[in-house]
N, C-alpha and C positions, 0 to 999 in steps of 0.2 A: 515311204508311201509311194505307190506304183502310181505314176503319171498316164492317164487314158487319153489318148489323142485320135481323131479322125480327122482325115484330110480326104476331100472330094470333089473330084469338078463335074459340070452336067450342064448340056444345051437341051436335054428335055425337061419339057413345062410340066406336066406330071409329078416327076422325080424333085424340081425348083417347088413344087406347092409341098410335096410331101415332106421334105428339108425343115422347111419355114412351120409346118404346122408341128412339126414334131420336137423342135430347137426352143421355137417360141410358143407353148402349148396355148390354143384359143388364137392364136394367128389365123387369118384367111386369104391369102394375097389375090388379087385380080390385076392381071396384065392387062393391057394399054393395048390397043388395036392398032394394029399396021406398024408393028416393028418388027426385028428380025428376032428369032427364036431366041428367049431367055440365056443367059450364060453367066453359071452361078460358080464359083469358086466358095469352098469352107474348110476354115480349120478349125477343131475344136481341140480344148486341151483341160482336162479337171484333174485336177487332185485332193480329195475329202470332197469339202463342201465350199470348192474351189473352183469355178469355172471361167475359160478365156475364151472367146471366138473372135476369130478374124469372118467378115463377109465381104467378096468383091461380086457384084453385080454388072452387066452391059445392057440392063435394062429398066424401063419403066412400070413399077406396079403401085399398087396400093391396099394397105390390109387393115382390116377390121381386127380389134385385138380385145381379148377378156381381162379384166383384171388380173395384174401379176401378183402372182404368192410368195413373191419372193425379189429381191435387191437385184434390178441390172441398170449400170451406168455404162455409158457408153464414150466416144465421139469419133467422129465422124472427120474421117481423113481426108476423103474425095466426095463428088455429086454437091447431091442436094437433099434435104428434107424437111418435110414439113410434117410435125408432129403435133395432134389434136387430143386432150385429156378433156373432157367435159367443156367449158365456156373458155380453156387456154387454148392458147395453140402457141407453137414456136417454130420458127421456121433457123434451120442450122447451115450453118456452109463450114469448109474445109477448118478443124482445128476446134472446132465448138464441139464443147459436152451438154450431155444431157441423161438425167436420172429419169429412169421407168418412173411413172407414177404407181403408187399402188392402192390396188379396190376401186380402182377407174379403168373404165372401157376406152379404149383408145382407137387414133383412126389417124393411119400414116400414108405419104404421098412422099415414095420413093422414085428417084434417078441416077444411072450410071454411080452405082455408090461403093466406097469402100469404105466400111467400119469396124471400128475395137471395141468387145464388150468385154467387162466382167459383173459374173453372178456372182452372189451369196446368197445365202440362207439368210429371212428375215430376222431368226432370233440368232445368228450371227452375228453379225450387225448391232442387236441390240446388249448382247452381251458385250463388245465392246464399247457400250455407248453406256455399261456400267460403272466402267472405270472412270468414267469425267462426270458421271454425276448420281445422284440416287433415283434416276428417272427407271420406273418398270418399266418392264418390255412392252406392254401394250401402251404404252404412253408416249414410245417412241413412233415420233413422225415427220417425213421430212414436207418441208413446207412450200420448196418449188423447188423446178425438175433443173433448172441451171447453176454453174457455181455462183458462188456468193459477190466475187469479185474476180477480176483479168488475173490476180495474181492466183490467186486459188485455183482456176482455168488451169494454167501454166503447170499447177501443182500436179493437179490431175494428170496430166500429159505426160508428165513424168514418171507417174507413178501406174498408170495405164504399162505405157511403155515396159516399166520394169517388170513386172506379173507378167504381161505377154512372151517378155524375153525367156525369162525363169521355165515358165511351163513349155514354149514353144522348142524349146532347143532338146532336137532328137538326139542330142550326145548325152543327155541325162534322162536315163528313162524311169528313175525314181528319184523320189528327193528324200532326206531325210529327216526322220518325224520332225523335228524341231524346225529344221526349213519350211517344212509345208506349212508349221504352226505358225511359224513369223511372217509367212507370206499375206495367211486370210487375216491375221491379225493387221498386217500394213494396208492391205485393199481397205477392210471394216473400218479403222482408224482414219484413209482418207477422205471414205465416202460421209464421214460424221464430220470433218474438217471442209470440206470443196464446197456440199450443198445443202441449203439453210435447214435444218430441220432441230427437233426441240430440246435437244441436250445443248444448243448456245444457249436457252433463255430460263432454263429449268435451277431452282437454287443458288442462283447466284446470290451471292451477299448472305447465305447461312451463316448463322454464328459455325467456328470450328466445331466436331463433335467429340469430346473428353478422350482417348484410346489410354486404357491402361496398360502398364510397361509389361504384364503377363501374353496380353494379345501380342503385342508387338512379336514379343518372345515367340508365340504360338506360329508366327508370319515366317519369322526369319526361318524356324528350324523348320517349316513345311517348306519352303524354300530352299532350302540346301540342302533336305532329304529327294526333293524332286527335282532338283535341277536337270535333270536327265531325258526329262517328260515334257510334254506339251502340256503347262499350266498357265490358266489366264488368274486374273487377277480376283475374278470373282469367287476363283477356287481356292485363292491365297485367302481370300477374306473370310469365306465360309468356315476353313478349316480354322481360322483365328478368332473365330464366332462375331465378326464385327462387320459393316456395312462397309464395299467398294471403298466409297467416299471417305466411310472414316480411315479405313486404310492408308489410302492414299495421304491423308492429311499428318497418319502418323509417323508416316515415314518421312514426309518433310520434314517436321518438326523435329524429328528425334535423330535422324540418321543424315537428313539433309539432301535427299532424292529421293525416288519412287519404287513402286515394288519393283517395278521391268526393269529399271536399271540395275537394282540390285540384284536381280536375278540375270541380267547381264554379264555384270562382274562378276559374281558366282562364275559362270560358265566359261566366263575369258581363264579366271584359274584353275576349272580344271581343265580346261584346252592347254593351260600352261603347264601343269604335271603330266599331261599327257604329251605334249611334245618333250619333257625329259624323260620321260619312263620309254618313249619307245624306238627302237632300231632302225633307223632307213632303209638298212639292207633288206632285211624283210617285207620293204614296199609303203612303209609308213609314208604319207605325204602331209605336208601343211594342210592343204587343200580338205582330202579325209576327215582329219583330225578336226580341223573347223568347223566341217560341216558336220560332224557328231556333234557338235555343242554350239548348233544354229546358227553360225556364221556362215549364210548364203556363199560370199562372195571372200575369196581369198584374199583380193587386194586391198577390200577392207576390215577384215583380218588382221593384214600384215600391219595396217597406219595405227589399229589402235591398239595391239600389239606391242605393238614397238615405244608407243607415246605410253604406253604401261611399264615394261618390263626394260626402256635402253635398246634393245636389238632387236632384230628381224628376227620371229619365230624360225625361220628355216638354220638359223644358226644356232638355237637352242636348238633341233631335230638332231641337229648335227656333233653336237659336241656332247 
């Protein structure tokens, strides 16, 4: 999947309004009287329905905003702000997150700021908020715009960070389907985990729901004929004709994990036949080979890997 990036800097007020209204659709910004001309730095970076921005400011404005259509969390590096959603308001400093409200007008009071967004797709989001519960997509909502707790915070920061790194780095100008998959998947997963919203409070305490051992069947072999593909879990269930939920239930019970790990291990073996079936000489690398069966990042590749099979993939390449 071909990674879209723009990068731009601008000291015209003009070119800094047109930025902000086109980035953030229904934005308005108005600048602050008696400072020096705007100076706005962007990077932007999507992949599918994948979006990162970096914004560095040297100035003071403030904008009127239309309800968002769509998932953006933020936080906020450097400055200041103070963010206004109908009778809320939250005022941020260096290291605090903070989720877009949505179908709220909003009204922000920016300074000298540097922040990290990522966007999704609302029913993004809600599709992975199908795998923790049977909540529909219209029933998901999240319930205030900060994490839940310091530790979740922390979490976020982390996982900000890693999306930003993944997309931002001009040495990889595409990722591969299954990276891009596990990327929106890990953003979606932690924005249902950081900030409160209704898949914590939804079902809990259901009795289990019965799966019989035909579905399961149906799970596994949709899984091992697609491991290839960018498949979520709602597509495992649909194809098994059984609900997320019960899925997920079945596979504890019966196999003693979850579909994504099992679809996992699927794809750690075949990364494992494919590091015996292929040549070096001809340019084969671990690295490659990983990332065709969504393993982002080599060096955690190599750890579980190794804790699978006794040795370092590159010496199965090798031998």
């Amino acid at each position: 999947m071909r990674v879209e990036r723009i990068a731009m800097h601008t000291r015209d007020t003009d070119e800094v309004t047109d930025v902000i209204r086109k980035m953030y659709v229904g934005h308005r910004p108005r600048f602050a009287a008696r400072q020096a001309p705007p100076e706005l730095a962007l990077t932007s970076a999507t992949a599918g329905p994948l979006r990162a921005d970096r914004l560095r400011n040297s100035f003071r404005f403030e904008a009127d905003g239309d309800p968002f259509d769509y998932i953006c969390a933020q936080q906020l590096l450097r400055g200041e702000m103070t963010l206004r959603a109908g009778r809320d308001e939250v005022r941020l400093g260096p290291g605090d997150g903070y989720l877009q409200p949505l179908g709220t007008r909003t009204h922000a009071a920016l300074a000298e700021f540097d922040v990290a967004l990522v966007c999704l797709p609302v029913a993004r989001v809600a599709e992975a908020a199908a795998t923790r519960t049977e909540l529909d997509a219209c029933d998901l909502r999240f319930e205030s715009t900060t994490p839940i707790s310091a530790a979740m915070a922390r979490y976020w920061t982390y996982v900000l960070a890693f999306v930003h790194r993944t997309l931002m780095d001009r040495d990889t100008p595409e990722l591969p389907p299954l990276v891009a998959d596990q990327l929106v998947d890990t953003a979606a997963t932690a924005l249902l985990t950081v900030f409160p919203n209704t898949t914590m409070t939804t079902h809990h305490g259901r009795p289990p729901t019965p799966v019989r051992p035909a579905a399961l069947r149906r799970a596994v072999t949709f899984i091992e004929d697609h491991a290839g593909e960018p498949i979520t879990v709602t597509a495992v269930a649909t194809a098994a004709g059984i609900t997320p939920r019960a899925l997920q239930q079945g596979f504890a019970r019966h196999h003693a994990t979850t579909p994504m790990a099992y679809l996992r291990q699927i794809r750690l073996e075949r990364a494992h036949r494919d590091l015996q079936s292929a040549d070096p000489t001809t340019g084969a690398t671990v690295a490659a080979i990983a990332a065709r069966w969504g393993f982002a990042k080599a060096g955690n590749f190599a750890t579980v890997y190794r804790r699978t099979y006794g040795r370092p993939p590159s010496h199965t390449l090798r031998t």
